[in-house]
C-alpha positions as CSV (number, residue, x, y, z in Angstrom):
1,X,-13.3,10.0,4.7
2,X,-11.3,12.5,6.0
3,X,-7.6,13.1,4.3
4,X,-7.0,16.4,6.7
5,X,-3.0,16.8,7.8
6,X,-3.2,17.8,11.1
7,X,-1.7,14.8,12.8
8,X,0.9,14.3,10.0
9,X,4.6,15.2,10.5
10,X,6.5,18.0,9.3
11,X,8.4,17.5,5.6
12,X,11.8,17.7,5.7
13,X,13.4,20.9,3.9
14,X,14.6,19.2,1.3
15,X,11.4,17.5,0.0
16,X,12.1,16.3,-3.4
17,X,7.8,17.2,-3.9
18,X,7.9,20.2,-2.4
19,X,9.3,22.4,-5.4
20,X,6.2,20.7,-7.9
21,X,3.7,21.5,-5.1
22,X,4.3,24.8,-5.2
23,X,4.3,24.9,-9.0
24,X,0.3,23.4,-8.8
25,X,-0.5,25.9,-5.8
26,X,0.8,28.6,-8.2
27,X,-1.5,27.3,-10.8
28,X,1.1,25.4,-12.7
29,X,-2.1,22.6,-13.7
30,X,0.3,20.7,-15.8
31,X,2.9,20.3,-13.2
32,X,0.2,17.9,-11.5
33,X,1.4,15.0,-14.1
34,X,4.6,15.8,-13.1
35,X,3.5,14.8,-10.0
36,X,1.8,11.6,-10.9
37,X,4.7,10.5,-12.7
38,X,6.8,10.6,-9.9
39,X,4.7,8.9,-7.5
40,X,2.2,7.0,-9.2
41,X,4.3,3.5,-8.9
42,X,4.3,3.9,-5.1
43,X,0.4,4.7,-5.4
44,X,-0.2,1.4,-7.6
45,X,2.1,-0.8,-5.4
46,X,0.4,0.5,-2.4
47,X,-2.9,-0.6,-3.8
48,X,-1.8,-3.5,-5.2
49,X,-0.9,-4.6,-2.0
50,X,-3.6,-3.9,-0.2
51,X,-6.7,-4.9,-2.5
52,X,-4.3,-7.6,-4.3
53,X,-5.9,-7.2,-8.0
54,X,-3.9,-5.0,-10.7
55,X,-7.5,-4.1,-12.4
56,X,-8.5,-2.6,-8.7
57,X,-5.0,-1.2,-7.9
58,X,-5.4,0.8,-10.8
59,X,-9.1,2.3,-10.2
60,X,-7.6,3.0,-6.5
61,X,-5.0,5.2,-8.4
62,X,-7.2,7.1,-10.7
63,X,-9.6,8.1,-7.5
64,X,-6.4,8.9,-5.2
65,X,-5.3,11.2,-7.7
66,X,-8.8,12.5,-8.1
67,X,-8.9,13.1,-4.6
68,X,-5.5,14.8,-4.6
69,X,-6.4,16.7,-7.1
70,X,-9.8,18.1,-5.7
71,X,-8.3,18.5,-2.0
72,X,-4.9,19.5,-2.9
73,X,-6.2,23.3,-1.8
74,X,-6.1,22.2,1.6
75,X,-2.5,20.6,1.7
76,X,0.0,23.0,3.3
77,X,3.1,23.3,2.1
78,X,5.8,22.5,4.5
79,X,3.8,19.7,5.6
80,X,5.0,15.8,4.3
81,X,3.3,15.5,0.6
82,X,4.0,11.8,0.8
83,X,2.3,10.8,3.9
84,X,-0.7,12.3,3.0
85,X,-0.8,10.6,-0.1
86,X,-0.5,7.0,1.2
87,X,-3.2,8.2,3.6
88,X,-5.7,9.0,1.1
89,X,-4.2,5.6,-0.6
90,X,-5.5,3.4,2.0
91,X,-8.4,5.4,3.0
92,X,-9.5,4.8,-1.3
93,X,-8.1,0.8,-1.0
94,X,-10.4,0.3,2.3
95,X,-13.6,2.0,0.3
96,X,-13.2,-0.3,-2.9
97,X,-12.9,-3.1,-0.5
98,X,-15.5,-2.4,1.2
99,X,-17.9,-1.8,-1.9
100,X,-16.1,-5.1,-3.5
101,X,-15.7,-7.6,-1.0
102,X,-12.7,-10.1,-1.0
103,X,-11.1,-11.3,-4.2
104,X,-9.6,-14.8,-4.9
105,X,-5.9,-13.9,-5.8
106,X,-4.7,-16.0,-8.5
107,X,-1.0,-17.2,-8.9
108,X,-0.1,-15.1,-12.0
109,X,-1.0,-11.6,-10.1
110,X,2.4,-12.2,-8.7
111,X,4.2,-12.1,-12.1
112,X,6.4,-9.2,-13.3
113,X,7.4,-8.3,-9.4
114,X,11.2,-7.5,-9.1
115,X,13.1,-10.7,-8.5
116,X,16.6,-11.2,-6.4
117,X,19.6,-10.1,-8.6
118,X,21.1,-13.5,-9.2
119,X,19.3,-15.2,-12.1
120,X,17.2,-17.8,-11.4
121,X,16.4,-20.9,-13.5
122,X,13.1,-22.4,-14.5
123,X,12.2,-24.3,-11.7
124,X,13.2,-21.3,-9.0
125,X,11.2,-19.3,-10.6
126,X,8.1,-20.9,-10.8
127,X,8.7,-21.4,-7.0
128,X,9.3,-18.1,-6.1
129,X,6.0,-17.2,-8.1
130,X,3.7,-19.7,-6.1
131,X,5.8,-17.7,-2.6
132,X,4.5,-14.9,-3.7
133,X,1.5,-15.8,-5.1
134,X,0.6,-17.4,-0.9
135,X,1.7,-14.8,0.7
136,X,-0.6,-12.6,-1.5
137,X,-3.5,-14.7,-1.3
138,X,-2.8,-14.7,2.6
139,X,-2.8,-10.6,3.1
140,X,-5.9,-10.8,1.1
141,X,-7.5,-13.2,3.9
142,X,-6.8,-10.4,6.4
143,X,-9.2,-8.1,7.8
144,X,-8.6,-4.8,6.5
145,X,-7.4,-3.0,9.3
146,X,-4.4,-5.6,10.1
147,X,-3.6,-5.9,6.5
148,X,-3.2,-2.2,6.4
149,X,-1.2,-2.0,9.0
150,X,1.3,-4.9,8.4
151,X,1.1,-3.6,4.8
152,X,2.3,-0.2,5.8
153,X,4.7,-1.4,8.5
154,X,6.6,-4.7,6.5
155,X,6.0,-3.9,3.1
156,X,5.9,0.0,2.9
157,X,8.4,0.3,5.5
158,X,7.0,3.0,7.4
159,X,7.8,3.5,11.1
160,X,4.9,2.4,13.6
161,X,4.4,5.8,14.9
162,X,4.3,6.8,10.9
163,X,1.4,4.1,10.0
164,X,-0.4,4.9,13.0
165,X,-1.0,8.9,11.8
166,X,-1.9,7.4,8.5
167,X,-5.0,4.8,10.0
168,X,-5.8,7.5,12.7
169,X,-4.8,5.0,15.5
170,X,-2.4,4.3,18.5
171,X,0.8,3.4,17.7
172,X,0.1,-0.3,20.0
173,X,-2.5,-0.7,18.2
174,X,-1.0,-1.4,14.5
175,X,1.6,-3.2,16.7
176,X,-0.8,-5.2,17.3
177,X,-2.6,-5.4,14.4
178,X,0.4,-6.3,12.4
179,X,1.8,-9.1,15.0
180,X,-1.9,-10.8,14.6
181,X,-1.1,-10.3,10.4
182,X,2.2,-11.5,10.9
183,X,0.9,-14.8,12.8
184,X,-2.1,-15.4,10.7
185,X,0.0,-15.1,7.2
186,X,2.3,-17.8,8.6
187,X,-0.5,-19.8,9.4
188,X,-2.3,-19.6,6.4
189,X,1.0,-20.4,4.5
190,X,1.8,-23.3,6.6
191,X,-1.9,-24.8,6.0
192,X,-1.8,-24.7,2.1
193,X,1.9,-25.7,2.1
194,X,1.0,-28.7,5.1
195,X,-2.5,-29.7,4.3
196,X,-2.4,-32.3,5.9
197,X,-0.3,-31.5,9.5
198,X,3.0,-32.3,7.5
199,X,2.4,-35.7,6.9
200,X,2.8,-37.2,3.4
């Protein structure tokens, strides 16, 4: 699949990437863990969200970085690093999707996220697990195009313009792709949490 940056936008001066990108191009090889390092938890989150199994999200990581590594001749500098690493991101979720197939998304898969700040007792917790836990299990009942694309818009907040560069599409399009997510999520959610129409 193709990872070229010619639709992506310009980096900002100050990229924070751009002086380690320069240090690989130079032939700094060790500088590329540098690189990992710093991104790598937006990498597994990213894939996390998308294929919703830690065990996958992790084999997504090794091949972006693979992939990075092996095409990072072709990445201009000036150009924004980031973007075209969530691009090659999805493009490696959608492949191990496709080679995989759906996976049932257990309620513990939603352990260990980041929780509000105020402390929360037993039973709040074990609530906002089985929250999570749903709305996981309903992203992974998406197809993969509209779970991308609310995935990139909601959750990775990137703009719409942003997320359409990254799937190759019209900006209406993941508009509308992720108002059909956003709909079908709520609908899943409200048939496991009302099985039965709301009645008792």
């Amino acid at each position: 699949m193709d990872e070229g940056l010619a639709s992506l936008p310009e980096a900002p001066a100050d990229d924070p990437l751009a002086p380690l990108l320069q240090r690989i191009l130079g032939g700094e090889v060790e500088a590329f863990e540098d690189l990992v390092a710093r991104t790598e938890s937006r990498v597994l989150a990213l894939a996390w969200r998308m294929l919703g199994d830690r065990h996958l999200a992790e084999d997504a990581a090794q091949e972006t970085y693979l992939r990075v590594f092996r095409s990072l001749r072709t990445f201009r500098v000036g150009e924004r690093f980031e973007a075209w690493l969530v691009r090659i991101t999805v493009n490696v979720c959608r492949d191990l999707a496709r080679k995989r197939g759906p996976l049932p998304v257990p309620l513990h898969v939603m352990e260990g996220l980041p929780t509000d700040s105020a402390p929360l007792d037993a039973e709040e917790t074990t609530l906002l697990r089985q929250r999570r836990a749903l709305v996981q299990q309903a992203l992974a009942s998406l197809p993969q195009a509209e779970r991308a694309a609310l995935v990139l818009r909601d959750l990775e907040g990137l703009s719409t313009e942003e997320a359409a560069r990254i799937l190759g599409v019209r900006p209406v399009t993941v508009r509308s792709q992720a108002a059909s997510a956003r709909a079908k999520v709520q609908a899943f959610c409200a048939r496991l949490l009302h099985p039965h129409g709301g009645r008792p």
